[in-house]
FIVOLUM-8379 format. One record per residue (C-alpha): residue number from 1; chain; x, y, z. Coordinates in steps of 0.001 Angstrom, whole numbers, plus 500000, padded with zeros to 6 digits. Layout:
// residues N
+------+------+--------+--------+--------+
! rolo ! zaro !     px !     py !     pz !
+------+------+--------+--------+--------+
!  NUM !    A !      X !      Y !      Z !
...
+------+------+--------+--------+--------+
//
This chain:
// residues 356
+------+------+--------+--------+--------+
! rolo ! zaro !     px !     py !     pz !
+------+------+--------+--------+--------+
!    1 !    A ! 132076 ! 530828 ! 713928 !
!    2 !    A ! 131178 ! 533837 ! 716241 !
!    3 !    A ! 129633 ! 531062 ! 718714 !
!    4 !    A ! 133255 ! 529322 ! 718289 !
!    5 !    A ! 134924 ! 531932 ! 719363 !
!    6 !    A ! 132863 ! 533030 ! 722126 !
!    7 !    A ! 133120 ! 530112 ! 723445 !
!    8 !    A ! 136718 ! 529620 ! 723458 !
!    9 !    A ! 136914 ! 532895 ! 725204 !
!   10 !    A ! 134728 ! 531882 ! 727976 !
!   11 !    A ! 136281 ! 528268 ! 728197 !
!   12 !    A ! 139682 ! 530514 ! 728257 !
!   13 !    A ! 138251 ! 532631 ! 731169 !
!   14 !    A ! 136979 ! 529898 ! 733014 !
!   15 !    A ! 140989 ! 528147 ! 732972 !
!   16 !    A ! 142379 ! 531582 ! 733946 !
!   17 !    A ! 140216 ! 532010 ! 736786 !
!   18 !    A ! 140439 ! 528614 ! 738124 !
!   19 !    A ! 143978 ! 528559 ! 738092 !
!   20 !    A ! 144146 ! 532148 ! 740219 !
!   21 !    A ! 141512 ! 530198 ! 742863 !
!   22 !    A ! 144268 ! 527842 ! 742826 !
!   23 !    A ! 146800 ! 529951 ! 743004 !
!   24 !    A ! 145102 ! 532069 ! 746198 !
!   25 !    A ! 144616 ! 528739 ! 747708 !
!   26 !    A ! 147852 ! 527262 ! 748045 !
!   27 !    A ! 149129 ! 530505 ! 749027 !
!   28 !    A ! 146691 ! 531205 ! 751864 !
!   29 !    A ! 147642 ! 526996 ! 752757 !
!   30 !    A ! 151317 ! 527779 ! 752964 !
!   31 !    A ! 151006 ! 531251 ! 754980 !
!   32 !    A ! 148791 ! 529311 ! 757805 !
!   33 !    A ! 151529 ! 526226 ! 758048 !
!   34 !    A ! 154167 ! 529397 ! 758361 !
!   35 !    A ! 152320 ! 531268 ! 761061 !
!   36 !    A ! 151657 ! 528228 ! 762830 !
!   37 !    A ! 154834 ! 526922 ! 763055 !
!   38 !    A ! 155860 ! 530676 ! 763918 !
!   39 !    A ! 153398 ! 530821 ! 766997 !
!   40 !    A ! 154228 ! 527311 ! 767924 !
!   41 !    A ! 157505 ! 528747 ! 768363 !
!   42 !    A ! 156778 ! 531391 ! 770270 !
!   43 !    A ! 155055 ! 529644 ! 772923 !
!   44 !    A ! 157602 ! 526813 ! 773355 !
!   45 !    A ! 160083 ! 529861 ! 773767 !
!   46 !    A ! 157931 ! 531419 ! 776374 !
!   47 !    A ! 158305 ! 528551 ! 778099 !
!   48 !    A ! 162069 ! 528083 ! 778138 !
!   49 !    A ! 161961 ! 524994 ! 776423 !
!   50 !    A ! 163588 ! 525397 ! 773067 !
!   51 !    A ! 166794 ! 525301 ! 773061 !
!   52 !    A ! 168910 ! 527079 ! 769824 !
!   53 !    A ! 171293 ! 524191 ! 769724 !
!   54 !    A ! 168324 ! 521877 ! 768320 !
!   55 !    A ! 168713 ! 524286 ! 765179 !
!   56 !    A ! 172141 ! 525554 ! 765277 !
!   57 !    A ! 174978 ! 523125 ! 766969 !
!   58 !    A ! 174166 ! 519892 ! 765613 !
!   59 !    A ! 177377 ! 518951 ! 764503 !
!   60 !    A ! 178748 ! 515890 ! 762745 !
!   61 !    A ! 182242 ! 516639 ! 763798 !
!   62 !    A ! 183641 ! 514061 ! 765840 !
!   63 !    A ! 186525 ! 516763 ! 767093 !
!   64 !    A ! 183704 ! 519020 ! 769294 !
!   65 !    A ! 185057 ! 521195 ! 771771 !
!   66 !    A ! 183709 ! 519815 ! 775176 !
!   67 !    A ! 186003 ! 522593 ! 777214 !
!   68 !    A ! 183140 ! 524385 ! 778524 !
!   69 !    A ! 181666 ! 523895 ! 781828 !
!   70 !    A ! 178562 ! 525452 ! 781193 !
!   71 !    A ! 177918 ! 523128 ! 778235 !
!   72 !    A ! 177940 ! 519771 ! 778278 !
!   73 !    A ! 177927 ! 517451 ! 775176 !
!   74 !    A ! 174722 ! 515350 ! 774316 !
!   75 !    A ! 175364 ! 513028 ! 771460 !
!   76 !    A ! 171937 ! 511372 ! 768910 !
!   77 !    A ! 171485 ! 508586 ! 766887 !
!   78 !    A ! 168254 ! 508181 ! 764651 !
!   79 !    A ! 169277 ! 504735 ! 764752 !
!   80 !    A ! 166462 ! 502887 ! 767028 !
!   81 !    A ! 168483 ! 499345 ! 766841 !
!   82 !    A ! 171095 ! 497783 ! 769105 !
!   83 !    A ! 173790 ! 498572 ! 766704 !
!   84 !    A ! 172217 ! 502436 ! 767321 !
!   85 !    A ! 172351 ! 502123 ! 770849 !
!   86 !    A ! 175852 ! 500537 ! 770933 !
!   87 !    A ! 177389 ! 503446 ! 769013 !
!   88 !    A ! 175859 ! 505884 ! 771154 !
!   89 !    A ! 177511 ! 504353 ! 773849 !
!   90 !    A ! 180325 ! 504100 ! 772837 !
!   91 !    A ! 180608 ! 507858 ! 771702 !
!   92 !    A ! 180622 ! 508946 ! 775493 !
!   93 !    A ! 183989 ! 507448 ! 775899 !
!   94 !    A ! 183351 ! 506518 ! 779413 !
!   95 !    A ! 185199 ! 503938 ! 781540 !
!   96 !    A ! 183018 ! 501932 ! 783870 !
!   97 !    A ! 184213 ! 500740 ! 787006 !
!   98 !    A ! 183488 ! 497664 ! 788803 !
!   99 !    A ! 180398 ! 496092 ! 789299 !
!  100 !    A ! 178046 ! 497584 ! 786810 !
!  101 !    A ! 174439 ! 498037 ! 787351 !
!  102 !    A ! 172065 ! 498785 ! 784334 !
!  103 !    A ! 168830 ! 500878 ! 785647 !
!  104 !    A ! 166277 ! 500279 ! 783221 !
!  105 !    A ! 162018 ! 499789 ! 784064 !
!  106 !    A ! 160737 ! 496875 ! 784060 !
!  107 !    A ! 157335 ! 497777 ! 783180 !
!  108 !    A ! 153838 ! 497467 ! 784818 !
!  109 !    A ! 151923 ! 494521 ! 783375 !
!  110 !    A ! 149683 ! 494458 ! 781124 !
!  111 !    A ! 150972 ! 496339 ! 778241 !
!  112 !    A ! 153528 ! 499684 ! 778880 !
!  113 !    A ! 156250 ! 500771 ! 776868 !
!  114 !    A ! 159193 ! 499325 ! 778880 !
!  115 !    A ! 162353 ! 499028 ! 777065 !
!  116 !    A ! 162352 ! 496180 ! 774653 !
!  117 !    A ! 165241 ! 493226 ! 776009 !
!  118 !    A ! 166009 ! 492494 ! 772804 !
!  119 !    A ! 166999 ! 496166 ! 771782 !
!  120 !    A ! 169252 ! 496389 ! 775165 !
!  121 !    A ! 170523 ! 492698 ! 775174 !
!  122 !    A ! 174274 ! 493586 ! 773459 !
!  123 !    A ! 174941 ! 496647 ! 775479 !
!  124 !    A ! 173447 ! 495072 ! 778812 !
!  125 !    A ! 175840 ! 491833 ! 777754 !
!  126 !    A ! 179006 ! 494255 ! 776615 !
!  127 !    A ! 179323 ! 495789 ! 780144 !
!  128 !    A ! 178684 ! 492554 ! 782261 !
!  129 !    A ! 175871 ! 494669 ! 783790 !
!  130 !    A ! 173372 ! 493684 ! 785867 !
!  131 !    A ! 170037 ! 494888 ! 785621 !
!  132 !    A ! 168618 ! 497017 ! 788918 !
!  133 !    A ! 165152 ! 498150 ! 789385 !
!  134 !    A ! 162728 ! 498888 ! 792747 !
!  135 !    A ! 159285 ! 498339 ! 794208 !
!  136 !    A ! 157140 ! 500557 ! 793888 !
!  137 !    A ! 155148 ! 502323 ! 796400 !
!  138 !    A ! 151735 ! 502168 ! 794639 !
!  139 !    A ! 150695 ! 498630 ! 794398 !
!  140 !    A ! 150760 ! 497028 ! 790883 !
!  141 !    A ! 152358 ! 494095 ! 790017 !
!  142 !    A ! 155773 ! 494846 ! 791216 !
!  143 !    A ! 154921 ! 496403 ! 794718 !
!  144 !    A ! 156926 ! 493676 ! 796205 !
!  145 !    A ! 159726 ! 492087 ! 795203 !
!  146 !    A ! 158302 ! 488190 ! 794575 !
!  147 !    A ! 155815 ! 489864 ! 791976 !
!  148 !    A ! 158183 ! 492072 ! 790400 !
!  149 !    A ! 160842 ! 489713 ! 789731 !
!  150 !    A ! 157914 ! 487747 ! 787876 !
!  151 !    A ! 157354 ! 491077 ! 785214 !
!  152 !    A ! 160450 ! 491121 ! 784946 !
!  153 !    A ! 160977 ! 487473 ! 783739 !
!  154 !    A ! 157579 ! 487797 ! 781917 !
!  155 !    A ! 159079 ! 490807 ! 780170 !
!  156 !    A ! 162187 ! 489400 ! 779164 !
!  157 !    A ! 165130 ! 490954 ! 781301 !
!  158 !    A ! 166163 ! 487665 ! 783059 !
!  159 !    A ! 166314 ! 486039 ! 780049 !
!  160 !    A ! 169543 ! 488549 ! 778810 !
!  161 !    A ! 170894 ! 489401 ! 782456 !
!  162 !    A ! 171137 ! 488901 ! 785877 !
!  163 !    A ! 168431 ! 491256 ! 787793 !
!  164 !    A ! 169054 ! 492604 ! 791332 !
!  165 !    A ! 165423 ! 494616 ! 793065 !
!  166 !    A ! 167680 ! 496838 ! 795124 !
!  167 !    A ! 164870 ! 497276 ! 798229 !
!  168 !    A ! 164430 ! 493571 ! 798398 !
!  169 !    A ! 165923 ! 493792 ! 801634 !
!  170 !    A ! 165178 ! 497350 ! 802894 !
!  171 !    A ! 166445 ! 501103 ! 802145 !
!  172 !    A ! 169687 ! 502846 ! 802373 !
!  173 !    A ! 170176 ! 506262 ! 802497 !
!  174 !    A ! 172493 ! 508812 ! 800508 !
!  175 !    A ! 172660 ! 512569 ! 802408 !
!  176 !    A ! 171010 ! 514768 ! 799901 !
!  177 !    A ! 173593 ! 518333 ! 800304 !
!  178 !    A ! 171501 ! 520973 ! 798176 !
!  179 !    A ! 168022 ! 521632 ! 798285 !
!  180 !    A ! 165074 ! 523114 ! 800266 !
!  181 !    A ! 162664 ! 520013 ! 800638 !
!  182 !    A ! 164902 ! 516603 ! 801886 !
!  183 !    A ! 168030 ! 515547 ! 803621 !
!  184 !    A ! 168418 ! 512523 ! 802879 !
!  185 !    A ! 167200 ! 510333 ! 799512 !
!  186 !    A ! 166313 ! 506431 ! 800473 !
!  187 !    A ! 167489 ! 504224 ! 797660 !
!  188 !    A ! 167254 ! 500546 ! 797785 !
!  189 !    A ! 169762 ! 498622 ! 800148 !
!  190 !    A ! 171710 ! 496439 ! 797598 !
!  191 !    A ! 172308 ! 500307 ! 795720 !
!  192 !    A ! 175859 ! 500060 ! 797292 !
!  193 !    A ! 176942 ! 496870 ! 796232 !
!  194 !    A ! 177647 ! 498506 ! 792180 !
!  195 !    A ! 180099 ! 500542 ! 791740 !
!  196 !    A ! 179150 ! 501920 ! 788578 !
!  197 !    A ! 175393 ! 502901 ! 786925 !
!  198 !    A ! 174937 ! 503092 ! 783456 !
!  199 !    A ! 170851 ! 504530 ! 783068 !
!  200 !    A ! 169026 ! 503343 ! 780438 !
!  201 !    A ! 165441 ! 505452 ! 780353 !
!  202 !    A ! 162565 ! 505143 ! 778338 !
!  203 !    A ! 162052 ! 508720 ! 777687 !
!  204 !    A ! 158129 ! 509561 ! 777710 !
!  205 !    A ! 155284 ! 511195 ! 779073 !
!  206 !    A ! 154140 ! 510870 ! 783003 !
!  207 !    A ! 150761 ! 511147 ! 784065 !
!  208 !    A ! 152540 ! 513162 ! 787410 !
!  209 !    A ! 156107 ! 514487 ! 786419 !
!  210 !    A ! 154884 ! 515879 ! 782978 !
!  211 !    A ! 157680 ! 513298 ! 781461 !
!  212 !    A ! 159849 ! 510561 ! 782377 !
!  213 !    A ! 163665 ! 510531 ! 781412 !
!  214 !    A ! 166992 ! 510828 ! 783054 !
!  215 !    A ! 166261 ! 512805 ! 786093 !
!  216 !    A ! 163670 ! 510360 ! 787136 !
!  217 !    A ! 165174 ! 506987 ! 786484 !
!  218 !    A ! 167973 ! 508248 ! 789044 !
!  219 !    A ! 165082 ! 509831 ! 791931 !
!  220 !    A ! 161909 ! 507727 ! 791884 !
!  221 !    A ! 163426 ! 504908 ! 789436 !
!  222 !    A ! 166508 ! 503811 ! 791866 !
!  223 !    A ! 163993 ! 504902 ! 795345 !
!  224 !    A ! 163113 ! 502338 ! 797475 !
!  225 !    A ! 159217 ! 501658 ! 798152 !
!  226 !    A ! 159213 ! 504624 ! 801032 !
!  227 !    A ! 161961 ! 506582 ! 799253 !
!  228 !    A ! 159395 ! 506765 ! 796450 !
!  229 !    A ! 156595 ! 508094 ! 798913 !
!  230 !    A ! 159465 ! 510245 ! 800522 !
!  231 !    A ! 159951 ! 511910 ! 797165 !
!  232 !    A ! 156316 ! 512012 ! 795878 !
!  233 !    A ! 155330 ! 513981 ! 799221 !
!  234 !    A ! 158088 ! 516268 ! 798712 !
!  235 !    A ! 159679 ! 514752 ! 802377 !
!  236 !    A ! 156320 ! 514797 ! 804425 !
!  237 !    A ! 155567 ! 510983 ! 803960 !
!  238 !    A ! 157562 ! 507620 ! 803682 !
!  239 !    A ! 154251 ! 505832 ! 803503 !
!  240 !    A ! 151803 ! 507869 ! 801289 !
!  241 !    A ! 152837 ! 509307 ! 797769 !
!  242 !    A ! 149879 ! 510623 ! 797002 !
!  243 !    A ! 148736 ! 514175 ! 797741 !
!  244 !    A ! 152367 ! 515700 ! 797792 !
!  245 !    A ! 152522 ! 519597 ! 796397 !
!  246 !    A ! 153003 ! 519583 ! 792163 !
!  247 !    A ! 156598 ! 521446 ! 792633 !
!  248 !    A ! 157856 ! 520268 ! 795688 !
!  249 !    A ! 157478 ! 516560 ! 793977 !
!  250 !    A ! 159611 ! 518049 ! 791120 !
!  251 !    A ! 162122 ! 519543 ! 793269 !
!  252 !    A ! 162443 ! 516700 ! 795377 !
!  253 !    A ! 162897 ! 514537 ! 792259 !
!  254 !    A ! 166185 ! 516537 ! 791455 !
!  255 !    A ! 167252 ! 516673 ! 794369 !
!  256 !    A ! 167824 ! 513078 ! 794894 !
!  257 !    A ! 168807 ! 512730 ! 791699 !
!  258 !    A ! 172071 ! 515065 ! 792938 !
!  259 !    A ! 172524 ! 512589 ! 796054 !
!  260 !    A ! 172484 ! 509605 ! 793380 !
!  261 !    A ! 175293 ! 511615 ! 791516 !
!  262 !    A ! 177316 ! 513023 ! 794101 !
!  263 !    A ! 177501 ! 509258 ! 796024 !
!  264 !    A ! 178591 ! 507856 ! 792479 !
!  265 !    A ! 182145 ! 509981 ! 792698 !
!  266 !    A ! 180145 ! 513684 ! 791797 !
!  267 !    A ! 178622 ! 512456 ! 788166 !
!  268 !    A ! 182056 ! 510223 ! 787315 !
!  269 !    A ! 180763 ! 506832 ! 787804 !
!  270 !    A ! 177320 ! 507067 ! 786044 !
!  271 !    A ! 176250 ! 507841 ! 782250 !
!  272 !    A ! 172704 ! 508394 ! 780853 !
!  273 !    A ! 170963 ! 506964 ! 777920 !
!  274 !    A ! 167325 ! 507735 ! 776631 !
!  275 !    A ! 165470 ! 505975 ! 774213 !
!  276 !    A ! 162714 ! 507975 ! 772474 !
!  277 !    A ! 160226 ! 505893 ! 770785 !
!  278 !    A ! 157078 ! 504627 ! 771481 !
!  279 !    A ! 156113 ! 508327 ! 772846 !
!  280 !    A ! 153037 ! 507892 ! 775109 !
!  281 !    A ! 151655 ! 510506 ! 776915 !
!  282 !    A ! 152060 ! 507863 ! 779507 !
!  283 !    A ! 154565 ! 506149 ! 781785 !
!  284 !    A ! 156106 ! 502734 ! 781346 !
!  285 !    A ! 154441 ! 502727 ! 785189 !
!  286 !    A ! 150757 ! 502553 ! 783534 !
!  287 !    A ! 150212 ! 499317 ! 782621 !
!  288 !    A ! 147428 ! 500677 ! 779897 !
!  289 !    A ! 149198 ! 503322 ! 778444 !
!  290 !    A ! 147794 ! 505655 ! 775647 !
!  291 !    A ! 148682 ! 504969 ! 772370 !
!  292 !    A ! 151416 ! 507632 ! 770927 !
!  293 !    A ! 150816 ! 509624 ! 768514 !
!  294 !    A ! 153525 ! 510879 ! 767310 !
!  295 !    A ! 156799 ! 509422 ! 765994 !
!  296 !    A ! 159824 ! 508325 ! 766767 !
!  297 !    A ! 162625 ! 510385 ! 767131 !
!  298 !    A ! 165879 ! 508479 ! 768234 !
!  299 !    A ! 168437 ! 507482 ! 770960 !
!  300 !    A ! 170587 ! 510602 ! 772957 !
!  301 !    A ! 172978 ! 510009 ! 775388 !
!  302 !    A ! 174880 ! 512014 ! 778047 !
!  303 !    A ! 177071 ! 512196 ! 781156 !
!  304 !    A ! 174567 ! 514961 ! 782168 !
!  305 !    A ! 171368 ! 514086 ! 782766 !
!  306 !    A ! 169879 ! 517458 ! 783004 !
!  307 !    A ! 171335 ! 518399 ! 779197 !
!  308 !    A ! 170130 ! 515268 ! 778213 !
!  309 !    A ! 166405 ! 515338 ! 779566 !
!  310 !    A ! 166137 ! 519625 ! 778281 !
!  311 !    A ! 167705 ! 517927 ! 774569 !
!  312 !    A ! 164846 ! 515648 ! 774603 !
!  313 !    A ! 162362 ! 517808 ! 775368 !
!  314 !    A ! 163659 ! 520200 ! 773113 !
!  315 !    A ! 163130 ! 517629 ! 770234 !
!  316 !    A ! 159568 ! 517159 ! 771387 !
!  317 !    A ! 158789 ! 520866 ! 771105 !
!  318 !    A ! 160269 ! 520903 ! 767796 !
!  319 !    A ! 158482 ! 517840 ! 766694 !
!  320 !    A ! 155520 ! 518492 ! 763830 !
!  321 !    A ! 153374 ! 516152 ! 765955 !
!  322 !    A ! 154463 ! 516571 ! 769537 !
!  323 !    A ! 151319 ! 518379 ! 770626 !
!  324 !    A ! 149932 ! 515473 ! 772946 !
!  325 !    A ! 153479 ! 515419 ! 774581 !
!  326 !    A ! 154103 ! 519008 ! 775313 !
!  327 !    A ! 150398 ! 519415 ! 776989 !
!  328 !    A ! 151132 ! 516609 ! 778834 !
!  329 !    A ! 154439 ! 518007 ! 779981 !
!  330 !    A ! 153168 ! 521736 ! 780237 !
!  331 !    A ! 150360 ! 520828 ! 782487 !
!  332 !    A ! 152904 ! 518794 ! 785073 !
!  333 !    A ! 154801 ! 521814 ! 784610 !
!  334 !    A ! 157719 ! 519018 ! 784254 !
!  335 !    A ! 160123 ! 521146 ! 782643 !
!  336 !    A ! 160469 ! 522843 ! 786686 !
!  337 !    A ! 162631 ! 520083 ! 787183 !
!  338 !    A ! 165172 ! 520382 ! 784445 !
!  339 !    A ! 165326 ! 523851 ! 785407 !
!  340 !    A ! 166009 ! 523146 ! 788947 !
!  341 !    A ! 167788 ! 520338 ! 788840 !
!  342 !    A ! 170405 ! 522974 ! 787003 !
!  343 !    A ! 170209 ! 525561 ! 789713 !
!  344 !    A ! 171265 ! 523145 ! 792494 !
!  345 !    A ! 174168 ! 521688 ! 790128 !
!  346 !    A ! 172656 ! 518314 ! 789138 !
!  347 !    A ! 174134 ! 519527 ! 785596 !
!  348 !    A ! 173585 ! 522266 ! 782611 !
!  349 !    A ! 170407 ! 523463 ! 780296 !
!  350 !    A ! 173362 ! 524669 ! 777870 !
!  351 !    A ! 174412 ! 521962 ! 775676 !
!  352 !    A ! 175631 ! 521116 ! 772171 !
!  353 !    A ! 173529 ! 518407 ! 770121 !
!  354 !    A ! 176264 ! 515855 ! 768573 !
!  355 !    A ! 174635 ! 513462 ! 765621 !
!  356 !    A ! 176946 ! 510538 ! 765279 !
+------+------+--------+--------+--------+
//
């Protein structure tokens, strides 16, 4: 009986002991995930990247005060669908004029992360858009404008739109008023015949601008072969884009994007939509992208593209598995031209997060 009992004890000590291990453990699990997430935090903010309306001014209300000039209104769907994408549209409330063009890539061959035509199709179709891309300036399959209008019947687009390759006949150019590296931005000849540009961007990483939204769809996406090069070089080439200076690039990129905006009645006749999925480290550019790995987060839309871009990197930064991402953008040092593209008046880093 003795035995009984001293073994009941033990068996009694063994549960209590176990259950304090236990205990210690999930306690010293939780405090890590807590710090982590607290330095994470930290460093994001060091970097000027996260933005307190990502926690505080989401707001359901369709009534939002837009007064402001210093904050500008950038509405989100989780919805990755076309009835997503058509709502988001239609919550900007804008008015198109005209001939609409639809700036979207097209994609490098083999596999990239272009936008899919079948998600686009009814918004492309609603508008009576027609979709506008240009050559690139480093080879590839759409370096000229017989190849690319191949991708971009091999991808799909023709099949749900008309597509116009702006440079297939040349360059224009749009006087570029603010800024310390160019004059002028070249954009593809046939830019001119739309009145109205409605940007759809696969928002992503870039293997040279840290990411790949708003800011460049309007710069490098609507450049001409040399305006590309022009920009890349930071204005010191119209032939090479390699070898241009990290910041200049950057700069340059906003700046242009300005010129786009200010030719398209200052920022009236031109909205912005980005479409975050499929989030490679990679461009839509790189025809072997890397895989993503982390997950979707949803459609935003904006009439200012610099809000928009700093909301989506925002939602990177305070993404569980947006580590791959924010290297990629941190050692770019992309977020420079978000930042600049504010100072020379491309648009605001203030801006209130509106889930419809």
């Amino acid at each position: 009986m003795e035995k009984k009992n001293k073994r009941g004890l033990i068996i009694s000590l063994i549960s209590i002991a176990v259950i304090i291990i236990i205990a210690l453990i999930i306690n010293f699990v939780v405090f890590n995930m807590v710090e982590k997430a607290e330095e994470s935090q930290e460093v994001a903010e060091s970097h000027g990247i996260i933005n307190t309306n990502i926690n505080n001014n989401i707001n359901t209300d369709s009534n939002v005060d837009t007064s402001s000039e210093n904050v500008s209104i950038v509405y989100m769907t989780d919805d990755i669908s076309s009835e997503g994408l058509m709502e988001i549209y239609k919550a900007l409330e804008w008015t198109s004029e005209g001939n609409i063009a639809v700036k979207v890539s097209t994609g490098e061959p083999l596999a990239s992360n272009y936008l899919d035509p079948n998600l686009i199709k009814d918004l492309v179709q609603s508008v009576d858009g027609t979709i506008v891309e240009c050559n690139t300036a480093y080879g590839g399959s759409r370096s000229n404008t017989e190849m690319h209008m191949q991708v971009a019947k091999d991808h799909g687009f023709t099949d749900i739109a008309n597509v116009d390759i702006l440079d297939a006949d040349g360059s224009m150019s749009l006087p570029v008023s603010v800024g310390k590296h160019l004059n002028e931005d070249y954009v593809g000849k046939n830019f001119a015949n739309y009145d109205s540009y409605l940007v759809l961007s696969h928002f992503k990483g870039h293997s040279m601008a840290g990411y790949g939204g708003a800011i460049k769809n309007i710069s490098i996406g609507l450049g001409s072969s040399e305006g590309k090069s022009w920009i890349h070089s930071g204005g010191t080439s119209m032939t090479n884009p390699w070898g241009g200076e990290q910041d200049a690039f950057l700069e340059s990129m906003a700046e242009v994007g300005k010129a786009v905006s200010d030719y398209l009645g200052n920022g009236e006749r031109i909205v912005y939509i980005n479409v975050m999925n499929r989030l490679s480290v990679d461009c839509d550019c790189d025809g072997n992208p890397a895989e993503p790995d982390m997950h979707d987060i949803g459609i935003l839309a904006s009439s200012d593209p610099v809000a928009l871009d700093k909301a989506c990197v925002d939602l990177v930064y305070s993404a569980p598995d947006g580590d791959s991402l924010i290297e990629r953008i941190e050692s770019r040092n992309g977020v420079h031209s978000i930042d600049y593209a504010a100072e020379i008046g491309l648009g605001n880093l203030n801006y209130n997060l509106v889930n419809i």
